[in-house]
DONU-359038 format. One record per residue: x, y, z of N, C-alpha, C in turn; residue in one letter. Coordinates in steps of 0.05 Angstrom, whole numbers, always signed. Each point is the difference from the previous one (the first is absolute). Layout:
! DONU-359038
R     n_u     n_v     n_w    ca_u    ca_v    ca_w     c_u     c_v     c_w  r
R       X       Y       Z       X       Y       Z       X       Y       Z  A
...
END
This chain:
! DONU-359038
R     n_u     n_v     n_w    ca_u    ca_v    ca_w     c_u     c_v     c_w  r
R     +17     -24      +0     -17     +24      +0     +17     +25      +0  X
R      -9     +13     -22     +16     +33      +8     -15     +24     +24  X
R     +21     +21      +0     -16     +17     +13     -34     +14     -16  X
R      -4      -3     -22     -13     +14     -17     -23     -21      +6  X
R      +0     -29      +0     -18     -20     +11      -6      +4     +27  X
R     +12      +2     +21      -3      +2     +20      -9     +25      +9  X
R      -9     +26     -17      -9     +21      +3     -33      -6     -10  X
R      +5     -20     -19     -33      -6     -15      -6     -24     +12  X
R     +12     -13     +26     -19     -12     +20      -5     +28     +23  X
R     +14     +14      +4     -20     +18     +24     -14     +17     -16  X
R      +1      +4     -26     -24     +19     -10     -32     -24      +1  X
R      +9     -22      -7     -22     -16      -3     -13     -11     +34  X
R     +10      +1     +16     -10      +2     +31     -29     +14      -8  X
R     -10     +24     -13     -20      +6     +14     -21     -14     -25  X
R      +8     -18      -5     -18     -11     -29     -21     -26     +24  X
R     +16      +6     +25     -10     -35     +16     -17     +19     +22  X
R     -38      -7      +1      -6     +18     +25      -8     -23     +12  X
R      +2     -25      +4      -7     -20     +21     +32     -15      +5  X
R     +14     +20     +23     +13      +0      +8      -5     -14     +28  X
R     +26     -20     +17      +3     -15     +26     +12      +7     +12  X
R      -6      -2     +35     +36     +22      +7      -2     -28     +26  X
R     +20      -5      +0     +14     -18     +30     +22     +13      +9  X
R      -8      +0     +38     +27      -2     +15     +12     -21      -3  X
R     +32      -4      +1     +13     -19      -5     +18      -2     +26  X
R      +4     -23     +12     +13     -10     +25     +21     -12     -14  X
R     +26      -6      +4     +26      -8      -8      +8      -6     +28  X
R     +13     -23      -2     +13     -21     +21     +18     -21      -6  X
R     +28     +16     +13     +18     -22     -21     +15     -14     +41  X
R      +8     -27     -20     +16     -10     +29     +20     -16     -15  X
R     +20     -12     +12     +21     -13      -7      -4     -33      -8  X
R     -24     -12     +19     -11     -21      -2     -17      -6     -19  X
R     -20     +21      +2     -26      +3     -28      +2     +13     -27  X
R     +17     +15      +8      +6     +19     -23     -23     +19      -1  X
R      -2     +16     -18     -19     +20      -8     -35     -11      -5  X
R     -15     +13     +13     -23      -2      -4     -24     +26     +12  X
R     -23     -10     -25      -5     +36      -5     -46      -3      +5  X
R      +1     +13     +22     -31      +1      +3     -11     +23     -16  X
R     -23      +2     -17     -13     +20      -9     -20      +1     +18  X
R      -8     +25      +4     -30      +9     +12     -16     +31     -17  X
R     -20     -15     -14      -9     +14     -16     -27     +29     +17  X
R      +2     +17     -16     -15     +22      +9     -16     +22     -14  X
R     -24      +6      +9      -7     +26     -19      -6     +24      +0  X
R      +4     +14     -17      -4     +29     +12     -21     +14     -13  X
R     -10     +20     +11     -24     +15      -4      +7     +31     +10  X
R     -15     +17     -23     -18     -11     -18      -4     -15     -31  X
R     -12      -4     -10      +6     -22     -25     +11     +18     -23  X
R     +24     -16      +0     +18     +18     -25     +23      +5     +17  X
R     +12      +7     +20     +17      +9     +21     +26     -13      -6  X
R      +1     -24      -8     +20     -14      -6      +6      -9     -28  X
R     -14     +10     -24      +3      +9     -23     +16     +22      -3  X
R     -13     +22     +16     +20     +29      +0     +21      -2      +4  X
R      +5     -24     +29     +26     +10     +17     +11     -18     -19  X
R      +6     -12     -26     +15      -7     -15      +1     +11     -25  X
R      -7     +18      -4      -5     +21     -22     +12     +20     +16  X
R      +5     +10     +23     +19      +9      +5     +29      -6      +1  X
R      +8     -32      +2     +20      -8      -3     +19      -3     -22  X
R     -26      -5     -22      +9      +0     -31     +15     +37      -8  X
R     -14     +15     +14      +4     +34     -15     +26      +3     +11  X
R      +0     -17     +29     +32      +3     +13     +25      -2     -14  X
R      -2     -30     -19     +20     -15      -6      -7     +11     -36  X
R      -9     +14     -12      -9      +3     -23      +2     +27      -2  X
R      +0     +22     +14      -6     +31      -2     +19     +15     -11  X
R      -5     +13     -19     +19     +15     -24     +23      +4      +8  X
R      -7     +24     +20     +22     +14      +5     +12      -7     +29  X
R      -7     -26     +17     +10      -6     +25      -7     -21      +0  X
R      -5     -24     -19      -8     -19      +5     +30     -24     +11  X
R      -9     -16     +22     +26      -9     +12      +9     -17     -29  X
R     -13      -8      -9      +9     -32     -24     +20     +19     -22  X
R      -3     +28      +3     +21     +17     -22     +33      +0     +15  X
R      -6     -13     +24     +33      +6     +15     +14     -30      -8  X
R     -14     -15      -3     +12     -28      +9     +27     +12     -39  X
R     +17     -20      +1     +13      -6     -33      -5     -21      -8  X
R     -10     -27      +8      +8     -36     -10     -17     -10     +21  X
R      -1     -19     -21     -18     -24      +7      +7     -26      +0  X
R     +21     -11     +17     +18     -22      -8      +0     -27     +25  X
R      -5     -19      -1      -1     -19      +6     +28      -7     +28  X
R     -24      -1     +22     +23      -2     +23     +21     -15      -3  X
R     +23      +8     +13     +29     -10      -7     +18     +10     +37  X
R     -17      +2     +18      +8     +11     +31      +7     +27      +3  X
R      +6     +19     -23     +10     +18      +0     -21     +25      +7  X
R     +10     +22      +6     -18     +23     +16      +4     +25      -4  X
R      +0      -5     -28      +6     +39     -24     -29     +11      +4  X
R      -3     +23     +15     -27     +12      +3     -14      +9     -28  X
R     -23      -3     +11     -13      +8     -26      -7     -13     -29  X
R      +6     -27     +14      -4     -25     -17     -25     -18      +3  X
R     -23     -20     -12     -14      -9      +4     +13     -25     -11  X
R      +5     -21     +26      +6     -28      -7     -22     -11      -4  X
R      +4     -31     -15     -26     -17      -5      +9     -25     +20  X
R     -17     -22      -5     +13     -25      +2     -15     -18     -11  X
R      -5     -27     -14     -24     -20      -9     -10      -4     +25  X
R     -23     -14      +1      -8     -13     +26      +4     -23      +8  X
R     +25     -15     -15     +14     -32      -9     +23     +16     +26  X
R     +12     +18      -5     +28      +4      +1     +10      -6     +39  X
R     +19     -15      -4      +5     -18     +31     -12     +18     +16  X
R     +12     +37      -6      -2     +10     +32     -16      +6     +11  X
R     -26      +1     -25     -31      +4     +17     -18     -17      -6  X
R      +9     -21     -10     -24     -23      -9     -14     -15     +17  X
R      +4      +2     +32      -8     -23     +19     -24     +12     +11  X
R     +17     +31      +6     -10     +32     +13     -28      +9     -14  X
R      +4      +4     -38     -11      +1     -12     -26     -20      -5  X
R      +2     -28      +2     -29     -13      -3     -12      +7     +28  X
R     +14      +0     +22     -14      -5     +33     -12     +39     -16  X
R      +7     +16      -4     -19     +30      -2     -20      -7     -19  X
R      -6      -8     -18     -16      -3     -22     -24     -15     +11  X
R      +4     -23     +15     -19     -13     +18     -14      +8     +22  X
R     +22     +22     +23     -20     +13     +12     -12     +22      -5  X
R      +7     +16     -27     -21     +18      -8     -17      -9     -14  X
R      -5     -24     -11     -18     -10     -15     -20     -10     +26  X
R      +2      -2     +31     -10     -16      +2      +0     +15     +32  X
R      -6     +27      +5      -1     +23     +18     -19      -6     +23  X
R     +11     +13     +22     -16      -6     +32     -24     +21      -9  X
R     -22      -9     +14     -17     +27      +3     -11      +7     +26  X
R     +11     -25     +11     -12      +7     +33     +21     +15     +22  X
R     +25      -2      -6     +15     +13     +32      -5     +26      -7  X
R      +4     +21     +21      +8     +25      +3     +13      +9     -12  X
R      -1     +16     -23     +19     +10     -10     +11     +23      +7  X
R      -5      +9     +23     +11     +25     +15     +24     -14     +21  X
R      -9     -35      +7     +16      -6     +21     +16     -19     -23  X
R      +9      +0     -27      +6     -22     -20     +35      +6      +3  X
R      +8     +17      +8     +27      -2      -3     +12     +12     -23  X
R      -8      -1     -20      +0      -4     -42     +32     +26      -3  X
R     +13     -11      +0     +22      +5     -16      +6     +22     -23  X
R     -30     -13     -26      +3      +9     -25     -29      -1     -10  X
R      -6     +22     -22     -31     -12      -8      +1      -2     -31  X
R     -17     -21     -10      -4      -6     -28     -20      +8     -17  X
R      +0     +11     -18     -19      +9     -19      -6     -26     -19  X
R     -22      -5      -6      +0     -18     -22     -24      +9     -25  X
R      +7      -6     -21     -17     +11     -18      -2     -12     -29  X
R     -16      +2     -14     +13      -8     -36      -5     +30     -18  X
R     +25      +3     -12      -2     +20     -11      -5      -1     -32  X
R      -2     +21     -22      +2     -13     -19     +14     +24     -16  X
R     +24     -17      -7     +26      -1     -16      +1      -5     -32  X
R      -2     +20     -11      +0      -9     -34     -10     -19     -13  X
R     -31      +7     +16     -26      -5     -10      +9     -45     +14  X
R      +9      +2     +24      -3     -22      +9      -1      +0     +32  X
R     -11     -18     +11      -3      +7     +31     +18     -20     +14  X
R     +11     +10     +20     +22     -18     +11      -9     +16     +28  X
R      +7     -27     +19      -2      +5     +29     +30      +3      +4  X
R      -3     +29     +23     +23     +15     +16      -3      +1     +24  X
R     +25      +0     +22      +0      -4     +37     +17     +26      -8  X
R      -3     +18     +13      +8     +27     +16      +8      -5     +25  X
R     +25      -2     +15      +6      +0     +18     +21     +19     +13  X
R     -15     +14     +27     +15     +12      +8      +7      -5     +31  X
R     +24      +5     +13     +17     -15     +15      +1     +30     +21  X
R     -23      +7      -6      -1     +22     +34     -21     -14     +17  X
R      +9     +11     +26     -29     -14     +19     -19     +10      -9  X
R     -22     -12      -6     -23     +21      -4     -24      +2     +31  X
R     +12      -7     +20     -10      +3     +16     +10     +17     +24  X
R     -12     +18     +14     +18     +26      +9     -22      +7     +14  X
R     +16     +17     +29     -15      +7     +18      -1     +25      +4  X
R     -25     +22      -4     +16     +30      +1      +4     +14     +17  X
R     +26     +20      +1      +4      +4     +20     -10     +40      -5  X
R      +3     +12     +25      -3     +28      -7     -24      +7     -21  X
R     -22     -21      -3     -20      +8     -17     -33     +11      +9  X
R      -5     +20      -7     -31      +4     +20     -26      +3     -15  X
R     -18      -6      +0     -16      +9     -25     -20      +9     +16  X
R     -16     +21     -13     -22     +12      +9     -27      -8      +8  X
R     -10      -5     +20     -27     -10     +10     -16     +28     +22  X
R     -17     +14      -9     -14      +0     +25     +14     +36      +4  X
R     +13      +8     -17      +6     +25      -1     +28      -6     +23  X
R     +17     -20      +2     +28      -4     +16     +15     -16     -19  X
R     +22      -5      -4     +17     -14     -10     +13     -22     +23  X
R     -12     -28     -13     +14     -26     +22      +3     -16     -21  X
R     +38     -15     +23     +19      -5      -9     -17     -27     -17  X
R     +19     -14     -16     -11     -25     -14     +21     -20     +12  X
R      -2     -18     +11     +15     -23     +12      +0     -27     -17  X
R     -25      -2     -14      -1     -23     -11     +23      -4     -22  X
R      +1     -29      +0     +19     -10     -20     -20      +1     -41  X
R     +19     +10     -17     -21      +5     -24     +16     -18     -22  X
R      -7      -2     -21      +4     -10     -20     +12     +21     -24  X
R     +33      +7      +4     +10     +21     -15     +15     -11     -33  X
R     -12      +8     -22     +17     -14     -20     +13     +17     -20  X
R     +15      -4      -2     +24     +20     -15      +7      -7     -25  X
R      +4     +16     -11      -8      -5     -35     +26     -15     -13  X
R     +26      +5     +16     +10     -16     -15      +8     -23      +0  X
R     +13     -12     -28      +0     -31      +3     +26     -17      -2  X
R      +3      -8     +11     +28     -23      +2      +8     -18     -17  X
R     -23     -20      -5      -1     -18     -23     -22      -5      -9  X
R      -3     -15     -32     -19      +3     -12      +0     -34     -13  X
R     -20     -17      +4      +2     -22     -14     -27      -8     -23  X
R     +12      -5     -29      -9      +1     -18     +16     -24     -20  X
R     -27     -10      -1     +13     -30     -23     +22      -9      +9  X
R      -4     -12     +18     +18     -16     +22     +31      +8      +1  X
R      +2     +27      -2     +27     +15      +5      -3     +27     +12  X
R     +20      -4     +27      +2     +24     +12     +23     +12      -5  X
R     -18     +27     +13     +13     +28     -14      +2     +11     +29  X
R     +22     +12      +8      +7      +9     +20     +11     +27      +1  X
R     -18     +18      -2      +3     +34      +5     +21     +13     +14  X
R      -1     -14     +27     +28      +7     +18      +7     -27     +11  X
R     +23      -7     +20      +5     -22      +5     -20      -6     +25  X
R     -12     +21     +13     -25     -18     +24      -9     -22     -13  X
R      -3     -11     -27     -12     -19     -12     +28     -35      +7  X
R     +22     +14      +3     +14     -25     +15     -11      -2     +27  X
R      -4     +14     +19     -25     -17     +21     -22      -7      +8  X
R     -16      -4     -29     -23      -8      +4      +6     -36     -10  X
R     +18      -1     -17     +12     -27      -3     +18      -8     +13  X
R     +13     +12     +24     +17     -12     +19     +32      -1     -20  X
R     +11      +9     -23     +14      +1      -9     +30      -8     +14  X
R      +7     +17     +15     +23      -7     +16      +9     -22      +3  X
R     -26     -13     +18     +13     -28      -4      +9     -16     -14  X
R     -18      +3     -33      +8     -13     -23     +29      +0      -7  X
R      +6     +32      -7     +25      -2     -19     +25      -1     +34  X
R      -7      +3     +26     +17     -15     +12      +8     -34      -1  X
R     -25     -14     -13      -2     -25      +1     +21     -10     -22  X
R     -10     +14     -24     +10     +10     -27     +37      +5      +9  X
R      +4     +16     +11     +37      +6      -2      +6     -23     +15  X
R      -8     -12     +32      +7     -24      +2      -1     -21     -21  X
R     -17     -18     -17      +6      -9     -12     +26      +2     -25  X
R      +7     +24      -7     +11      +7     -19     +31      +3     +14  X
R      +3      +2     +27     +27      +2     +15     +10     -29      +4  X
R     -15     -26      -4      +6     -17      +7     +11      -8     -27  X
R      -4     +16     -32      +6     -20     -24     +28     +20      -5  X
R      +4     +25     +15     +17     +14      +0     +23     -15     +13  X
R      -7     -12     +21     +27     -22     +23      +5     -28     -13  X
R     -23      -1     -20     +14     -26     -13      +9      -4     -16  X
R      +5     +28     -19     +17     +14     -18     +25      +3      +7  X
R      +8     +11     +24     +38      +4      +5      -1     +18      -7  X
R      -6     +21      -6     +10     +25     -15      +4     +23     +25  X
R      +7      -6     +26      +2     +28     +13     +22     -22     +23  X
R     +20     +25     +16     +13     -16     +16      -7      +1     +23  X
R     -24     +12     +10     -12      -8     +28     -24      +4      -2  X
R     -12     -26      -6     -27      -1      -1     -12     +10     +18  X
R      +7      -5     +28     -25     +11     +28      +1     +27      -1  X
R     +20     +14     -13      -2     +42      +5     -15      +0     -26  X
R      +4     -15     -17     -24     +15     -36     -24     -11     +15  X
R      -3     -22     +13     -35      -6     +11      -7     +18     +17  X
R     +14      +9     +20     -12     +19     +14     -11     +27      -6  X
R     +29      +8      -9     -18     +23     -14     -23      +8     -22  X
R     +10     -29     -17     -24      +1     -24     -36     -14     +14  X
R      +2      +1     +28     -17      -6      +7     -11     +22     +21  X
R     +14     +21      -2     -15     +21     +14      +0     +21     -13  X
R     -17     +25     +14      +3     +13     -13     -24     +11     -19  X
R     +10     +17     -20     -23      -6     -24     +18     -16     -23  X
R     +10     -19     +11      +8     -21     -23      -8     -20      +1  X
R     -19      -9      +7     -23     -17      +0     -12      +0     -26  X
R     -21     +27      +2      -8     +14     -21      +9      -2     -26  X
R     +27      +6      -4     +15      +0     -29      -6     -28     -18  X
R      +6     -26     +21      +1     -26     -14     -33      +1     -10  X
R     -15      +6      -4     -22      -8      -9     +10     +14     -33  X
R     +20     +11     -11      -4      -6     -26     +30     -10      -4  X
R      +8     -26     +16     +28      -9      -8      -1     -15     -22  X
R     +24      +4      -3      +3     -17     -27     +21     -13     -11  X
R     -16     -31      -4      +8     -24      +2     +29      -2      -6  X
R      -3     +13     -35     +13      -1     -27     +17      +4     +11  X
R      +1     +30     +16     +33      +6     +10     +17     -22     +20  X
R      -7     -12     +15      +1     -15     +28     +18     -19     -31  X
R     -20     -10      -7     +15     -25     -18     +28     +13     -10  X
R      +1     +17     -11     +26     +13     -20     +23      +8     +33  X
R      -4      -2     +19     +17     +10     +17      +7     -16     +11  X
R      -5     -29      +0      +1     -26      +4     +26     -15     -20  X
R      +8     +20     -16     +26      -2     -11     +21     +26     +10  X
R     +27     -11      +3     +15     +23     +11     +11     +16     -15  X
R      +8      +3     -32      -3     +22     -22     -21     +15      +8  X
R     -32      -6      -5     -13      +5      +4      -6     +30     +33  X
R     +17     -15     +14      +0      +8     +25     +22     +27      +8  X
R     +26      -7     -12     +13     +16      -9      -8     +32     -16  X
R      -7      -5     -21      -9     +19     -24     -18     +16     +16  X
R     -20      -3     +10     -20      +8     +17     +18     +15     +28  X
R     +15     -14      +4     +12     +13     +33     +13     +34     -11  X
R     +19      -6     -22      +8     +28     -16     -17     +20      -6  X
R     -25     -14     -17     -16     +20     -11     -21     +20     +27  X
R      -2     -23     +26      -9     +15     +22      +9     +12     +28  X
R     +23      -2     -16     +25      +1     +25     -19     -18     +23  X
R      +8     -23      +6      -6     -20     +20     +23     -16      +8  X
R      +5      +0     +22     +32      -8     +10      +0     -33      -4  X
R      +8     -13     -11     +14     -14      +2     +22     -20     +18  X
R      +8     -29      +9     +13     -11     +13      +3     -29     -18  X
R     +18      -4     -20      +5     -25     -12     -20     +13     -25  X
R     -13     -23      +5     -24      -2     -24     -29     +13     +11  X
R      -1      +0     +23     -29     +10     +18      -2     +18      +4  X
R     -18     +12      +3      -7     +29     +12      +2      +4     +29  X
R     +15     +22      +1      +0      -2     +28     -17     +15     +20  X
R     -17      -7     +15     -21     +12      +6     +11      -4     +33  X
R     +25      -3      +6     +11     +18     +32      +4     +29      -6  X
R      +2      +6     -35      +4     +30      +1     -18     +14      +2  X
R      -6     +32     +13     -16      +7      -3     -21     +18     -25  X
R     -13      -6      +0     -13      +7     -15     -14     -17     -30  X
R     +14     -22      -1      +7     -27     -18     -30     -20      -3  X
R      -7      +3     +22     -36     -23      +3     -15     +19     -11  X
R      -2     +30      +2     -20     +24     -20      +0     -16     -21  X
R     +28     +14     -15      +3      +0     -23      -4     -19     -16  X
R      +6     -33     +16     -13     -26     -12     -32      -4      -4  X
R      -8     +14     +23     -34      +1      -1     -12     +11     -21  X
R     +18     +27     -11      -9     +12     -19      +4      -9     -22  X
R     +17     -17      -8      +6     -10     -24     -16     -18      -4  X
R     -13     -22     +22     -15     -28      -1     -29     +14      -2  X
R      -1     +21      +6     -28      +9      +3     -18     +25     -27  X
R     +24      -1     -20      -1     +20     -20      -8     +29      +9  X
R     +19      -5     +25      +6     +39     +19     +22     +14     -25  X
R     +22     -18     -14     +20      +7      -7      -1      -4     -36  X
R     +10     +25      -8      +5      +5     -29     +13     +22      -3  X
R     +12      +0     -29     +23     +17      -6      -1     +17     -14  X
R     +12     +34      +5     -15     +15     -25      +1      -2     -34  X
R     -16      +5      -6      +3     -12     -36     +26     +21     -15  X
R      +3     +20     +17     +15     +15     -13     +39      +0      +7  X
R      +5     -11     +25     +31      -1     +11      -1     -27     +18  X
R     -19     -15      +5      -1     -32      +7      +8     +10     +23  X
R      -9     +17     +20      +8      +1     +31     -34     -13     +17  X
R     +19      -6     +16     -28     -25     +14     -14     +22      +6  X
R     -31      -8      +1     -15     +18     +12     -18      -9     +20  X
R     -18      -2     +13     -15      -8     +20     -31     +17     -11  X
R     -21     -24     -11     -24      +6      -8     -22      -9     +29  X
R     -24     +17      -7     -17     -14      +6     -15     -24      -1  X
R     -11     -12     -19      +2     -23     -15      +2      +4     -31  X
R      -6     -19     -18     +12      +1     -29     -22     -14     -10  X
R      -7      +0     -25     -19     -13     -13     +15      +4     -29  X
R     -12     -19     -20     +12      -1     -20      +4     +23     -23  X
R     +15      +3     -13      -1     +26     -17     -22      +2     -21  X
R     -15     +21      +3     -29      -2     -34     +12     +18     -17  X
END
C-alpha cells in the first residue's frame, strides 16, 4: 500500500455509517502469552459514533494539517524506528500471528455484560466495512489510549452552581495506532508493537538467531557478542537478520574482506568481539544496519535497506 492508498482508506471511513466500537482488555503473561477481551458498547445519540469517525478521517486526511501528509513510507516492518513511517506486517508473519488470531477472535466474539467503566481496557477498536474502489472490505481501527478516564478538576452546571464530576467516563481520542485490513496490519506509530506483545517475539527471534551465530565460529568470544546482542535495543534489530550474510561469513575470506571494509577488529581469522565496539558493528552487518556509500565505499550505518527500484 502507498501513502496515496492509505489516504483513500481514511477518506473512505465516512462511506461506513453502521459502525462498532469495543473496549479492548490486553493481558500478556509469560506462561499464557497474550490474550485480548473485547467489551462492546454504544453511544448515543444515534449517529454519535459515525461522526466521531468522520472526525478521525478529516484528522488523518485534512489538506492543509492532515497527520497522513507527515508520515514519508510505507514499508514493511524490519525492527527499525525511523519516525514517520507506517510499518505493515501479514497476519502469517511469526511476530504477530499467535497475538494476531487470539485478537480477531475476541473482537469477533465481544463481552457485553461486565462494566465497562470497571473493564480495565487498555485500547478501543473501531470496526466497520468501508467501501474502497467501488468494493467493500472490513477495517479494525485501533487505538492504544485508555479510553477509560476519570475526570479530574471538571464541574458542570446544575441548578444555577457548578459541581465537580467524579465519575469515571468513556473518553475517545481520534487518533489511531493501527489499522487492520485484508489480513495485514498497518501500524501508524509503534504503540501497535504492544497490542501484539512484540518484544517478546523478536527477543525470541535474536535468541534463536544467536545460537546459529555460535555454531558458526565466526566471533572469538561468543558469551560478550550474546550478551550484548541480547540487550539493549538489539533485540529489535535481528528481526530483519539476514541469513545470506551469516552463511558468507561462515568463510574466513569472506570474514576478512568484511572486517576491512567495516573496520571490525579482527584476532586470527575471527572477529574479535573483546574489542570494543566490534559486537555493534557485527550486529549491523548481520542485520542489514550496514552499507557503503555508492559514491567513495565508506561504511555507512542505515536504518534498514530494501531493495533498489
Amino acid at each position: 500500500m502507498t501513502l496515496e492508498e492509505m489516504k483513500a482508506v481514511f477518506s473512505a471511513l465516512q462511506t461506513c455509517t453502521a459502525w462498532s466500537l469495543q473496549l479492548l482488555l490486553i493481558n500478556t503473561s509469560k506462561q499464557s502469552g497474550t490474550s485480548y477481551t473485547g467489551r462492546e458498547i454504544s453511544l448515543s445519540p444515534k449517529g454519535a459514533l459515525a461522526s466521531f469517525v468522520s472526525e478521525v478521517s478529516n484528522r488523518y486526511i485534512d489538506e492543509s494539517k492532515g497527520v497522513l501528509g507527515s508520515y514519508h513510507d510505507i514499508k514493511e516492518y524490519d525492527g527499525s524506528t525511523v519516525d514517520r513511517v507506517i510499518y505493515w506486517l501479514s497476519n502469517t508473519n511469526e511476530l504477530i500471528s499467535a497475538e494476531y488470531n487470539a485478537l480477531i477472535t475476541a473482537i469477533a466474539d465481544p463481552d457485553t455484560e461486565l462494566d465497562p467503566l470497571e473493564f480495565k481496557a487498555r485500547a478501543y477498536v473501531l470496526r466497520g466495512i468501508i467501501n474502497l474502489d467501488g468494493e467493500e472490505k472490513p477495517i479494525k481501527l485501533i487505538s492504544m489510549q485508555n479510553p477509560v478516564t476519570s475526570l479530574k478538576h471538571k464541574f458542570l452546571r446544575a441548578n444555577g452552581t457548578f459541581t465537580e464530576i467524579t465519575d469515571k467516563v468513556i473518553s475517545l481520542r481520534t487518533s489511531i495506532d493501527v489499522i487492520i485490513m485484508e489480513d495485514t496490519v498497518y501500524m501508524l506509530t509503534l504503540a501497535g508493537e504492544n497490542l501484539f506483545n512484540m518484544e517478546r517475539a523478536y527477543k525470541a527471534a535474536c535468541a534463536g538467531k544467536l545460537v546459529e551465530i555460535e555454531q558458526c565460529g565466526i566471533v572469538t568470544d561468543y558469551s560478550a557478542f550474546s550478551s550484548i546482542a541480547g540487550s539493549g535495543h538489539n533485540p529489535r534489530k535481528f528481526v530483519s537478520f539476514n541469513d545470506a550474510h551469516l552463511q558468507k561469513l561462515k568463510n574466513s575470506r569472506s570474514r576478512a574482506k568484511m572486517a576491512r571494509k567495516f573496520n571490525i577488529p579482527m584476532n586470527g581469522d575471527l572477529f574479535d568481539t573483546t574489542q570494543p565496539g566490534a559486537v555493534d558493528k557485527i550486529i549491523k552487518l548481520l542485520c542489514d544496519r550496514g552499507m557503503v556509500d555508492p559514491f567513495d565505499d565508506n561504511p555507512m550505518e542505515v536504518a534498514g535497506s530494501k531493495k533498489w527500484e
